[in-house]
C-alpha positions as CSV (number, residue, x, y, z in Angstrom):
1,X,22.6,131.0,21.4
2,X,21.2,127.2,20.5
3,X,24.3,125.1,19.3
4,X,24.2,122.4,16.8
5,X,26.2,118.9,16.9
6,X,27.7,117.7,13.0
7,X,24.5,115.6,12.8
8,X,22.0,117.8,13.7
9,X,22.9,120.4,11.2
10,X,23.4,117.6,8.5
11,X,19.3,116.8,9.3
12,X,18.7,120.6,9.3
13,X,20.4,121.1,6.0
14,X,20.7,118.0,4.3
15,X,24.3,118.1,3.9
16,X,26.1,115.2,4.6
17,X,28.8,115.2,7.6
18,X,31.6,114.3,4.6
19,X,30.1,118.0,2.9
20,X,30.2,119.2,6.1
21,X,34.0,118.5,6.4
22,X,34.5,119.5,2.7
23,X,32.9,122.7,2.4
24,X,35.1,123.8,5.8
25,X,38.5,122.5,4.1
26,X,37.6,124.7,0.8
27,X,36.8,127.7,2.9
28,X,33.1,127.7,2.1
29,X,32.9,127.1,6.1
30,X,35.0,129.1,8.2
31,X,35.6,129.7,11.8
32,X,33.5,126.5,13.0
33,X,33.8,126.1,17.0
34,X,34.7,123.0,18.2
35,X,34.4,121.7,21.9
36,X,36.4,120.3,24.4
37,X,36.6,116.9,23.1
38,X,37.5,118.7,19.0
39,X,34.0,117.8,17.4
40,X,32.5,120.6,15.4
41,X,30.1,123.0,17.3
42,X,27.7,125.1,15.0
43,X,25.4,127.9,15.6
44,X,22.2,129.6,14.1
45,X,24.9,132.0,12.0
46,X,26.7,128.7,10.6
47,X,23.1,127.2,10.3
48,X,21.7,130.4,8.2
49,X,25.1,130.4,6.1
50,X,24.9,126.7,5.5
51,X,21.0,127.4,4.2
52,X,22.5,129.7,1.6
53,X,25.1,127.6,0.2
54,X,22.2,125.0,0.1
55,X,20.3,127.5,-1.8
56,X,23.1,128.5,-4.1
57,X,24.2,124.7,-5.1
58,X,20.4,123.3,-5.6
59,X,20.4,126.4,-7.9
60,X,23.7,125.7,-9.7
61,X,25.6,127.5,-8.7
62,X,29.4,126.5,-9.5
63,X,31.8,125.8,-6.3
64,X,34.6,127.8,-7.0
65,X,31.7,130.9,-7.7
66,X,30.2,130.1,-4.3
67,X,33.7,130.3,-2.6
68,X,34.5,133.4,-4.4
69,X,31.4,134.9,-2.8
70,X,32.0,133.5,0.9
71,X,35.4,135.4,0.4
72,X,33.5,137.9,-0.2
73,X,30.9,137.6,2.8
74,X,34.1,137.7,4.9
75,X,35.0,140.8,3.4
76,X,32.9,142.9,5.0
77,X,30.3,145.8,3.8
78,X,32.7,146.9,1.1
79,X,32.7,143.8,-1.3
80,X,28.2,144.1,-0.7
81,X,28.6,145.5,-4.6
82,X,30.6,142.4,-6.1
83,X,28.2,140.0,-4.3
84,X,25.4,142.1,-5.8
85,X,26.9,141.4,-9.4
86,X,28.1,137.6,-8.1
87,X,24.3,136.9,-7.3
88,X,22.6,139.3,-10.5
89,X,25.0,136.9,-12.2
90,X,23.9,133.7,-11.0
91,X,20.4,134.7,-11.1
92,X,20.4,135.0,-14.5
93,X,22.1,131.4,-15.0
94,X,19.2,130.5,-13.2
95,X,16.6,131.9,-15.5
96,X,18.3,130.7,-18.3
97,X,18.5,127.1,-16.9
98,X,14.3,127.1,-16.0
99,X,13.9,128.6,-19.7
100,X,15.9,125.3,-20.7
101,X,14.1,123.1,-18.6
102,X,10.9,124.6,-19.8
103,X,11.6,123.8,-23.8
104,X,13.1,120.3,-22.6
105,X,9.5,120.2,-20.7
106,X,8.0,121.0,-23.7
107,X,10.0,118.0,-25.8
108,X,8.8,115.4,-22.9
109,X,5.1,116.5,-23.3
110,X,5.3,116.4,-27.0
111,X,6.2,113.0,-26.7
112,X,3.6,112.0,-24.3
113,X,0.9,113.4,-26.4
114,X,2.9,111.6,-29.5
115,X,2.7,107.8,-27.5
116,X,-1.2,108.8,-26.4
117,X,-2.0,109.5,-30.0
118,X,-0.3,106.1,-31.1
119,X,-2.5,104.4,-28.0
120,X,-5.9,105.8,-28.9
121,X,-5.2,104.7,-32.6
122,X,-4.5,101.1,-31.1
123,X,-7.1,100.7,-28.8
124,X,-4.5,100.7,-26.3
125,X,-5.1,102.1,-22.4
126,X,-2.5,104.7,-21.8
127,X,-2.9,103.3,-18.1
128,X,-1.0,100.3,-16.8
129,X,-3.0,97.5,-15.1
């Protein structure tokens, strides 16, 4: 099985070595290796975990909501229902925060078209120089 020093699964991930560090200490990381000389020793399991916690916090998700569901990881096959309903959950945060986005997307291009009108009126190039 391919190992991983700190920095190469913070290029990898895009976690920084301090997150790294972090996310062990709160339990979002558990059971790292280390090697004779104590530096951290990952591998591809600790690689695919790390891509789901990057997926869950680019998508929101709060901290204490993503440790609850590595507890729940740990758990074993009988906690698969909670992190059903922990994910259904955060899946629907997600949809409401792209519907929010969306009408704040909205807003922006109303005002674009808004400052266009204003330009055209002027004589004005809507392009810089």
């Amino acid at each position: 099985m391919r190992r991983y020093s700190p920095g190469q699964i913070a290029e990898r991930t895009g976690f920084s070595i301090d997150t790294l560090r972090y996310y062990e200490r709160i339990g979002l990381l558990d059971d790292i290796e280390r090697n004779s000389g104590g530096q951290r020793v990952f591998t591809e399991d600790d690689l695919g975990w790390l891509m789901i916690l990057r997926c869950l916090r680019e998508t929101g998700m709060p901290i204490q909501r993503m440790i609850r569901f590595a507890e729940l990881a740990r758990g074993g096959e009988e906690t698969i229902p909670e992190r059903i309903e922990l994910l259904e959950e955060h899946d629907r945060d997600v949809d409401a925060k792209i519907a929010q986005l969306h009408s704040e997307q909205e807003h922006i291009r109303g005002k674009i078209g808004y400052y266009k009108g204003v330009l055209s009126e002027t004589g004005v190039s809507a392009t810089p120089a």
